[in-house]
C-alpha positions as CSV (number, residue, x, y, z in Angstrom):
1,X,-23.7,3.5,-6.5
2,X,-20.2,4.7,-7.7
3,X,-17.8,1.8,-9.2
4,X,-14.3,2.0,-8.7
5,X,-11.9,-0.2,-10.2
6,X,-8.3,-1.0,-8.5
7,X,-5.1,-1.4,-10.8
8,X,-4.3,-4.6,-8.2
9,X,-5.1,-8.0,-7.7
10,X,-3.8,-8.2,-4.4
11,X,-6.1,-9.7,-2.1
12,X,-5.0,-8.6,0.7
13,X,-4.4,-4.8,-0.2
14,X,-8.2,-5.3,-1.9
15,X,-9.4,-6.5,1.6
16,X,-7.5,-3.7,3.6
17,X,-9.5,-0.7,1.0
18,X,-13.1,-2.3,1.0
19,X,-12.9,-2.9,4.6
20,X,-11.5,0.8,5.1
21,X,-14.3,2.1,2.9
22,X,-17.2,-0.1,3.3
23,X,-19.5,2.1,4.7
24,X,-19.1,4.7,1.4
25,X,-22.0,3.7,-1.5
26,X,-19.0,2.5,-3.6
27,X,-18.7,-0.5,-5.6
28,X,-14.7,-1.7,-5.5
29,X,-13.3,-3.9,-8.3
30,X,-10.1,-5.8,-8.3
31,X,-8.9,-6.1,-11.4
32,X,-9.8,-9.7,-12.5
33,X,-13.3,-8.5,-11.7
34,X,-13.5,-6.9,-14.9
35,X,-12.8,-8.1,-18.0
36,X,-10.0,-7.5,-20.1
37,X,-8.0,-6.1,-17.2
38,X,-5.6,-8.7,-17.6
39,X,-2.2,-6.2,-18.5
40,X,0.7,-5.5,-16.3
41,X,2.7,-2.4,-15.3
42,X,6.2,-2.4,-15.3
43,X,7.0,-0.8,-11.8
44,X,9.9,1.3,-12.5
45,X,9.1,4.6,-11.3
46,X,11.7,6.3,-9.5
47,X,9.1,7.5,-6.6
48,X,6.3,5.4,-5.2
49,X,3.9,8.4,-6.7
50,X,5.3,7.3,-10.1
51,X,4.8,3.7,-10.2
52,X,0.9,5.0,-9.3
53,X,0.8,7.1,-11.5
54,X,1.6,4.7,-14.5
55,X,-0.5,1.9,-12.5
56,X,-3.5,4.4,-12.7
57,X,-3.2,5.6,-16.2
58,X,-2.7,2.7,-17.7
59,X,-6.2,1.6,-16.2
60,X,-8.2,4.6,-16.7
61,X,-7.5,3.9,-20.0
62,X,-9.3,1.1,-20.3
63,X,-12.2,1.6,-18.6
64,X,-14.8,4.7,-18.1
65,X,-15.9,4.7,-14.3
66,X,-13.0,5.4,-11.8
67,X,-9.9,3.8,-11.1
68,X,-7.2,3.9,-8.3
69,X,-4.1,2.8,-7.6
70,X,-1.3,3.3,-5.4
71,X,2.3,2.3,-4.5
72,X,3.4,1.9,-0.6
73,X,6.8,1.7,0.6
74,X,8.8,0.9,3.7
75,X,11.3,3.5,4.2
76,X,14.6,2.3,6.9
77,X,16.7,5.5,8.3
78,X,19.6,3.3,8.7
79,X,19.8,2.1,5.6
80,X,19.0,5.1,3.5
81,X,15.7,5.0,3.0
82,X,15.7,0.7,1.5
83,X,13.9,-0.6,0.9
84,X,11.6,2.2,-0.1
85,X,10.3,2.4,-3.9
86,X,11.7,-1.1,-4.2
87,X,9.9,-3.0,-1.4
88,X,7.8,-5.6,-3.1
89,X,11.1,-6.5,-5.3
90,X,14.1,-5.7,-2.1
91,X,15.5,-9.2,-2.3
92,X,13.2,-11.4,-4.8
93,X,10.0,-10.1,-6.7
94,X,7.4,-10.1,-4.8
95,X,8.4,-12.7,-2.3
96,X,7.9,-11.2,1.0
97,X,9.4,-13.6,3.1
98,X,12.8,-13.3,1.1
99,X,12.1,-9.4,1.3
100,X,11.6,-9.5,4.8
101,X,14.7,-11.8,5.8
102,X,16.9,-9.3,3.7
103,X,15.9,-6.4,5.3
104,X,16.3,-8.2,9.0
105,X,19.6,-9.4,7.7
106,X,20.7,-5.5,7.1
107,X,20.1,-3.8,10.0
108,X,21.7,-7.1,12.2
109,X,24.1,-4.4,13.3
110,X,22.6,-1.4,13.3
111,X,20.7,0.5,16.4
112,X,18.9,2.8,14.8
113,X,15.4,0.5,13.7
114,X,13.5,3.6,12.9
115,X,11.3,3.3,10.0
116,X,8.1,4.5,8.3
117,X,5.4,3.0,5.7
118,X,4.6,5.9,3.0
119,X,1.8,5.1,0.6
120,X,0.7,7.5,-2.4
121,X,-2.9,6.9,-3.9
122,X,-3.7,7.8,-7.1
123,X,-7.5,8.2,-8.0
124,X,-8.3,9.3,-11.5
125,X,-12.4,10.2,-11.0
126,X,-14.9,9.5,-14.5
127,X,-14.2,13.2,-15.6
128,X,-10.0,11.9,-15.9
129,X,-9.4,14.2,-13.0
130,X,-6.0,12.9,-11.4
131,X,-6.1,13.0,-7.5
132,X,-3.3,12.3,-5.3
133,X,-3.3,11.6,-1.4
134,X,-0.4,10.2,0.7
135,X,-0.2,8.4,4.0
136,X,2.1,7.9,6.4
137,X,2.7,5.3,9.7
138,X,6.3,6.2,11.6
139,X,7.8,3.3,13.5
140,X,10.5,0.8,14.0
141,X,11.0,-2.5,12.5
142,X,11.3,-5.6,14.9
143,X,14.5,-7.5,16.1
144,X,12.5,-10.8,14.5
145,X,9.3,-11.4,12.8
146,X,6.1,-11.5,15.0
147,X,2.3,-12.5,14.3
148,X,0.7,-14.1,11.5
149,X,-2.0,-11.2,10.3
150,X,-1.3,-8.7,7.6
151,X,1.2,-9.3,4.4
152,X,4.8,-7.7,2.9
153,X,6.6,-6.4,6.2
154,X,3.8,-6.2,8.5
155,X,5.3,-8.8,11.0
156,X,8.5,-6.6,11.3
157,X,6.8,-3.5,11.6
158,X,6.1,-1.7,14.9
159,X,4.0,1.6,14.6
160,X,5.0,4.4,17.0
161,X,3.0,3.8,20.3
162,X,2.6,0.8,20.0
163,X,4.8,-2.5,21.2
164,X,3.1,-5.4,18.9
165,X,3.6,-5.1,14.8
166,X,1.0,-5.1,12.0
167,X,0.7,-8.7,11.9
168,X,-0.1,-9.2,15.6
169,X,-2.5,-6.4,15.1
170,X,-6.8,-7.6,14.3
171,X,-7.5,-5.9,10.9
172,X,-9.4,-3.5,12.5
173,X,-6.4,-2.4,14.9
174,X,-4.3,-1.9,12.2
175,X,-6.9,-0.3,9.7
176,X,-7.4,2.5,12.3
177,X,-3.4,3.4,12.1
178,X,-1.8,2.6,8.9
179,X,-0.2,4.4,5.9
180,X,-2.7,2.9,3.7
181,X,-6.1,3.8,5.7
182,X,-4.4,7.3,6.3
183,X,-4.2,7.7,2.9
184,X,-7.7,6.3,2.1
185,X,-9.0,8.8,5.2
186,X,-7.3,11.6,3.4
187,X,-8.9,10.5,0.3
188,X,-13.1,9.8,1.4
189,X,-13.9,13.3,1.0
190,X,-13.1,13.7,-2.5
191,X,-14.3,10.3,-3.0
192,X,-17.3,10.2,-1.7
193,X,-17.8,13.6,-4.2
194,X,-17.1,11.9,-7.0
């Protein structure tokens, strides 16, 4: 069995990738699983595949089996592309309710609610090979916040063909559509290589 090792702690975004790859003979690690792994990353990147990039590194070198990270974004036409590289920190870090009232709050006028969730994955492989993969989910973001699954700006997110967001969506539902299991899609094939 292969053992990767995420550069997160996020419990849900942990969730969202074992559930998305559990039938792979992979053995997925948070962070706190391993010991040691107690560091942060300053997030300062300029693009989303930048803040992986340093997430990645700075775990590969620590450890000797496999490590991946990645950096997702919500990207608003109307409001040049915010929150975008800045999402987790748009109005307080890492408070997603804040983050998600701000970003309501800023397009109050606007008509234009158009909108898409880009993440870039970053898997560095035992051998220090760096592989990239990006996802994408287009949409539009919600007049108010609806449903009670998912995390960050799923309840204000609407994917295209669809008229519920991420949060009213089962995990399955929205595992089969997002940027992040687009990504991870794009990504089993060279994973399951490794």
């Amino acid at each position: 069995m292969r053992e990767i090792v995420l550069s997160t702690d996020n419990i849900n975004k942990l969730r969202e990738i074992r559930e998305i790859l559990e039938d792979l003979d992979i053995k997925i690690y948070g962070k706190s699983d391993i010991e040691g792994l107690d560091f942060e990353v300053i997030e300062d990147g300029d693009t989303l595949y930048d803040n992986a990039l340093k997430k990645v590194s700075a775990m590969a070198e620590r450890v000797d089996f496999a490590v991946l990270a990645d950096d997702t974004g919500l990207f608003v036409k109307a409001l040049n592309g915010e929150p975008g590289v800045h999402s987790a920190r748009y109005a307080s870090e890492h408070d997603d309710k804040k983050n998600r009232e701000k970003l309501l709050n800023n397009l109050k006028d606007k008509e234009d609610r158009s909108a898409y969730f880009k993440t870039e994955i970053i898997l560095i492989d035992e051998d220090k090979n760096i592989i990239p993969i990006e996802g994408v989910c287009t949409g539009k973001i919600s007049l108010e916040e609806r449903g009670d699954n998912g995390f960050g700006y799923d309840s204000i997110f609407i994917p295209d063909g669809f008229d519920k967001t991420f949060a009213e969506m089962s995990h399955e539902e929205k595992n089969q559509i997002s940027h992040r299991s687009r990504a991870l899609k794009n990504l089993r094939d060279k994973i399951s290589n490794l």
